[in-house]
Structures are given as structure tokens and as C-alpha cells.
Legacy VTK file of the C-alpha trace (Angstrom):
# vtk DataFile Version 3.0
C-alpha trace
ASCII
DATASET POLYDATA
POINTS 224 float
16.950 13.473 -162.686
16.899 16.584 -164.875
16.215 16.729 -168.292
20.248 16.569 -169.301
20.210 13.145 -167.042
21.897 15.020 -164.553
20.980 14.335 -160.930
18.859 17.264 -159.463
18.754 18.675 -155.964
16.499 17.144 -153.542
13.235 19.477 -153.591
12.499 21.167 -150.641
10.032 23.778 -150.602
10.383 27.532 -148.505
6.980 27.156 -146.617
5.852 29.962 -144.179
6.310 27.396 -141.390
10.328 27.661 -142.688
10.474 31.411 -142.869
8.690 31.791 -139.255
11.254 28.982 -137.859
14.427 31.111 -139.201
12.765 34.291 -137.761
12.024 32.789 -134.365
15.383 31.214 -134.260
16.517 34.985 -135.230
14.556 35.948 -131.702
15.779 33.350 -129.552
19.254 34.572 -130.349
18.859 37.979 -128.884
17.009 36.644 -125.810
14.039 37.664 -126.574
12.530 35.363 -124.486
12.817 34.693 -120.787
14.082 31.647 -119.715
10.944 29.731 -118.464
8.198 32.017 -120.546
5.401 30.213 -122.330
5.377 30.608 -125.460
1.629 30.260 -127.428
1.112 28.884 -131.315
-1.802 31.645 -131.181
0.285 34.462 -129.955
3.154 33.714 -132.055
0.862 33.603 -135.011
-0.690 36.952 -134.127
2.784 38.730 -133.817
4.101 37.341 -136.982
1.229 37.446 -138.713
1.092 33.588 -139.770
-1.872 31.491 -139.579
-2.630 28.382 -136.618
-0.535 26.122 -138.474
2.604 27.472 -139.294
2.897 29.049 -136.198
2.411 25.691 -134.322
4.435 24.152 -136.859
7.531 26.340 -136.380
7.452 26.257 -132.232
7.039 22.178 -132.656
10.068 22.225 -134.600
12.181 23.820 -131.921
11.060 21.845 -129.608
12.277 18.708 -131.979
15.780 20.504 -131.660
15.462 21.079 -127.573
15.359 24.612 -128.430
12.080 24.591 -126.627
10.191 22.329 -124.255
6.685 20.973 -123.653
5.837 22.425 -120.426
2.404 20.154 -120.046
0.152 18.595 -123.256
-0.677 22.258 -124.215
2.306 24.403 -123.567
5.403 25.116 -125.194
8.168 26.822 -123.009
12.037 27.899 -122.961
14.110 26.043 -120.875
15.448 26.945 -117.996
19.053 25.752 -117.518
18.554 23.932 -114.181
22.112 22.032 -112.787
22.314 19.145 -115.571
21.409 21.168 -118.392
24.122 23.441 -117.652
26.381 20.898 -117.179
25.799 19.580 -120.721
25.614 22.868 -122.597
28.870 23.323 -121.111
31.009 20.442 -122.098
28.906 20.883 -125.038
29.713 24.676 -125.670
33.304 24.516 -124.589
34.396 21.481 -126.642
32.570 21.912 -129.976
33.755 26.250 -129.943
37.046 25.656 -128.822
37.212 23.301 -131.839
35.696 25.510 -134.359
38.074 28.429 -132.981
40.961 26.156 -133.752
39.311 25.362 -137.231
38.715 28.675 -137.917
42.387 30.033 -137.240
44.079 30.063 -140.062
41.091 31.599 -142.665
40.946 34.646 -140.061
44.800 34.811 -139.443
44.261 35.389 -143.609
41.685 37.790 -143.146
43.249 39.877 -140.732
41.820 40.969 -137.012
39.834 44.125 -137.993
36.203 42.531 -138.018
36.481 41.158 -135.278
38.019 44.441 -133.712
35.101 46.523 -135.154
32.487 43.972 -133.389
34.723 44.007 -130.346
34.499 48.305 -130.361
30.672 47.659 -130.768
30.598 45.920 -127.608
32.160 48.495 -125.699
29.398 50.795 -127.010
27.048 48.484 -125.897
28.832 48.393 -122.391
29.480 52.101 -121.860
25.797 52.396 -122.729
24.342 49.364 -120.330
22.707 48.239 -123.736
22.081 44.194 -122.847
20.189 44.059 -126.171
23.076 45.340 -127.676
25.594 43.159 -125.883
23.618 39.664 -126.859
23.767 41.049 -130.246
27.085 41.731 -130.634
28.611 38.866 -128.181
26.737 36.646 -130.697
28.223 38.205 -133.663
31.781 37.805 -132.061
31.359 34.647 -131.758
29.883 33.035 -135.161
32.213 35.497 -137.331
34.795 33.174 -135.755
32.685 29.826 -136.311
31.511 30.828 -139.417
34.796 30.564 -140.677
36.101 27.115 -139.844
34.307 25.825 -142.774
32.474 23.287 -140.717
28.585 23.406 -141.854
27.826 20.288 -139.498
29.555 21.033 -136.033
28.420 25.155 -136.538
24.510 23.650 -136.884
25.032 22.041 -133.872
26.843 25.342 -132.206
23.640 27.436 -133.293
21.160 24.900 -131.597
23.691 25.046 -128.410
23.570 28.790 -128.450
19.635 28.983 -129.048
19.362 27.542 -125.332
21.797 29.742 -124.251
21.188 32.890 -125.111
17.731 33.489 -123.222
19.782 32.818 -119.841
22.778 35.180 -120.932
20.100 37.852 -121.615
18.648 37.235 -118.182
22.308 37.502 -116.801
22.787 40.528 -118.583
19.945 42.676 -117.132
20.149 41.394 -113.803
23.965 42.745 -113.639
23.956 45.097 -116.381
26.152 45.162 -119.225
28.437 47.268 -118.136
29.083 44.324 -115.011
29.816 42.588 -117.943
33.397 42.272 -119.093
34.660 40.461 -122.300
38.545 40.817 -121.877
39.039 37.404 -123.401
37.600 38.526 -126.608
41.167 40.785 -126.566
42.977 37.984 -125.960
41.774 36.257 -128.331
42.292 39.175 -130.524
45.820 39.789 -129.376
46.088 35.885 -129.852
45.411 35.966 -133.951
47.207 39.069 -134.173
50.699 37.258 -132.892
49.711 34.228 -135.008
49.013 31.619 -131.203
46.627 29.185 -132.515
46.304 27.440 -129.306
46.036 30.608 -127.269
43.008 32.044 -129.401
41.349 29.000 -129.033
41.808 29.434 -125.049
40.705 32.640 -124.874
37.976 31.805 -126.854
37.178 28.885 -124.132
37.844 30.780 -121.520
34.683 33.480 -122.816
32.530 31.181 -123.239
33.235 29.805 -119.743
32.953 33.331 -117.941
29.500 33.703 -119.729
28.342 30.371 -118.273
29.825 30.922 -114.867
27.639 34.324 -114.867
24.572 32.064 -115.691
25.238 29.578 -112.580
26.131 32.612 -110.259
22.885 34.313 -111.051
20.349 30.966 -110.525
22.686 30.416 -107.306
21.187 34.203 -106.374
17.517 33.025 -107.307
LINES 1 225
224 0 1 2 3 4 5 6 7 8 9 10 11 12 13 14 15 16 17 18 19 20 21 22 23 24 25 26 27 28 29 30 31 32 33 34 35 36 37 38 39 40 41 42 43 44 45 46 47 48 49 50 51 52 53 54 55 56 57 58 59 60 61 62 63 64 65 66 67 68 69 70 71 72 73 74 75 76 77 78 79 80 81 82 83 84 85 86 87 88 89 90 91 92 93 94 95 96 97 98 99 100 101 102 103 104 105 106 107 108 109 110 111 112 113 114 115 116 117 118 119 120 121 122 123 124 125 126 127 128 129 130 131 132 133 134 135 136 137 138 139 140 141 142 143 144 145 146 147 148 149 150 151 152 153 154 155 156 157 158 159 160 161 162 163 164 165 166 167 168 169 170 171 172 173 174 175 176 177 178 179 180 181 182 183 184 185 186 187 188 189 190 191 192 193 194 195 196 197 198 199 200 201 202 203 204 205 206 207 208 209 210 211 212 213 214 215 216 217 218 219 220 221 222 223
């Protein structure tokens, strides 16, 4: 209680463990990492410049959220999406999205379609230019623009752990193809969708993206 009688907010200190956690998380959604790479506490302490502990304690809790895996006792790894783990992140991806898209509608029908339309030019810079850095980046921002809008803290927490798995693959995808290989006309439908005021379409097209990217993902560990 504070001093007025008034009920406080639960304490909960920023520890370095916390900041290195957001900027790892930060990482993982860029694809920074390979699908499959081992990823060590010592190394990850050296390149952020942390100590042992924090270090170990940030990668530990990823691998709480299945952002990460224990490879053996000693190593910590990112998944690969092997058959079944697609499959889930799938159902997973499509229902909880297409849901937030839906949620989302109205508050960006508000809003208007112009930053979404100035992400959307962004990633045909990043195509033109074969920048798969730059297309992660900006797919990503595409995306949670729209989620970040449905107003739904608990489902979009969930959403960011889903995409944390994903986005290693979808960076693999995008330099074995090339950005340019990669097309996001959905992302104008969707577009084209809020601008003509079709809930149920945007939330389609929005499906239907997040599909393509996935079906990129199987096609590629079909090819190896």
C-alpha cells in the first residue's frame, strides 16, 4: 500500500537480465539467427557486453517461452521448424492474426491507410534492392502496426512469441530466394481492403500473407 492507503503497483525491478532479454528478442525478430545455430551464454555476454549471469539468464528465459531450445545439457539453440512445429505455428499464426486483424479494423479504418502504405513502399525498396534484412524488418513492421492496434495486450504477447520462432526461418527463406522472389501482394489487398471499408476481406488478405510466408518456409526445407 502507499502512503495515501492506496494500493501500489506490484514492484518489479529493470535488471540487465530484462534489458538483454528485450534486446535479444529485438534480434530474433530480424533473423538474426539461423534456424538451428547455437547460441552461447558466453558469447552472448561478450557481444552485449553483460556479465555470465545475465546473459545466461536472458537465453534461459527464451527458452521458458519456446523461443529457444536446449539442444543437449549445455546448449541453447533456435529451433528449426521441422513438420509438427510448422503445423502448430500455423494454426497458431493464422488464427490468433486473422483475429487481431479483425480486432484491429475499425481503429485503422479511423486512422486512415497511409502508415501502412508508407511501410508497404518501404518494402518495395527493400525488394527492388534484394535487401532480406530490410524485408524481415519491414514485413514485421506491417504486420504489428496492424496488431498493435486491436487493443489486445494478451493475444499480441502471444503473437510476438509466435513470430520470435518464425522469423529466423523467414530470414532463411528470404536469402535462399531473394527478396525480390519475394512478393507481398496481399499486403495491397489488405490495403485496398481498409481503404473500401471490407472488414472480413482485410482480415483474409491478412491470412492469406501470413500463409504465403509459411508456405515459402515448407517449400524451402522440402528443397533441403
Amino acid at each position: 500500500m502507499s502512503a495515501a492507503g492506496e494500493p501500489s503497483a506490484p514492484y518489479r525491478p529493470n535488471t540487465m537480465a530484462d534489458g538483454l532479454l528485450a534486446r535479444l528478442r529485438g534480434s530474433l525478430f530480424t533473423g538474426a539467427y539461423e534456424p538451428g545455430q547455437a547460441i552461447s551464454i558466453r558469447r552472448i555476454a561478450e557481444e552485449y557486453g553483460v556479465s555470465v549471469i545475465p546473459a545466461r539468464d536472458a537465453l534461459r528465459a527464451l527458452v521458458a517461452e519456446g523461443v529457444l531450445i536446449f539442444r543437449d545439457s549445455r546448449t541453447i539453440a533456435v529451433p528449426e521448424l521441422d513438420g509438427p512445429r510448422l503445423a502448430d505455428l500455423s494454426f497458431a499464426r493464422l488464427s490468433l492474426e486473422g483475429e487481431l486483424a479483425t480486432r484491429a479494423f475499425e481503429r485503422l479504418s479511423r486512422e486512415g491507410p497511409e502508415p501502412l502504405r508508407e511501410i508497404d513502399a518501404a518494402l518495395d525498396q527493400a525488394i527492388a534492392a534484394n535487401d532480406p534484412e530490410a524485408y524481415v524488418r519491414g514485413n514485421h513492421a506491417f504486420h504489428f502496426h496492424i496488431y498493435h492496434r486491436a487493443t489486445s495486450p494478451l493475444l499480441l504477447r502471444i503473437v510476438e512469441t509466435l513470430w520470435l520462432q518464425y522469423a529466423p526461418s523467414m530470414r532463411k527463406v528470404c536469402q535462399l530466394y531473394g527478396a525480390s522472389d519475394i512478393k507481398h501482394d496481399y499486403h495491397r489487398a489488405a490495403l485496398n481492403a481498409l481503404e473500401t471499408g471490407q472488414k472480413q476481406a482485410f482480415a483474409d488478405a491478412i491470412r492469406k500473407d501470413i500463409r504465403q510466408g509459411l508456405d515459402f518456409i515448407a517449400g524451402a526445407d522440402m528443397q533441403g
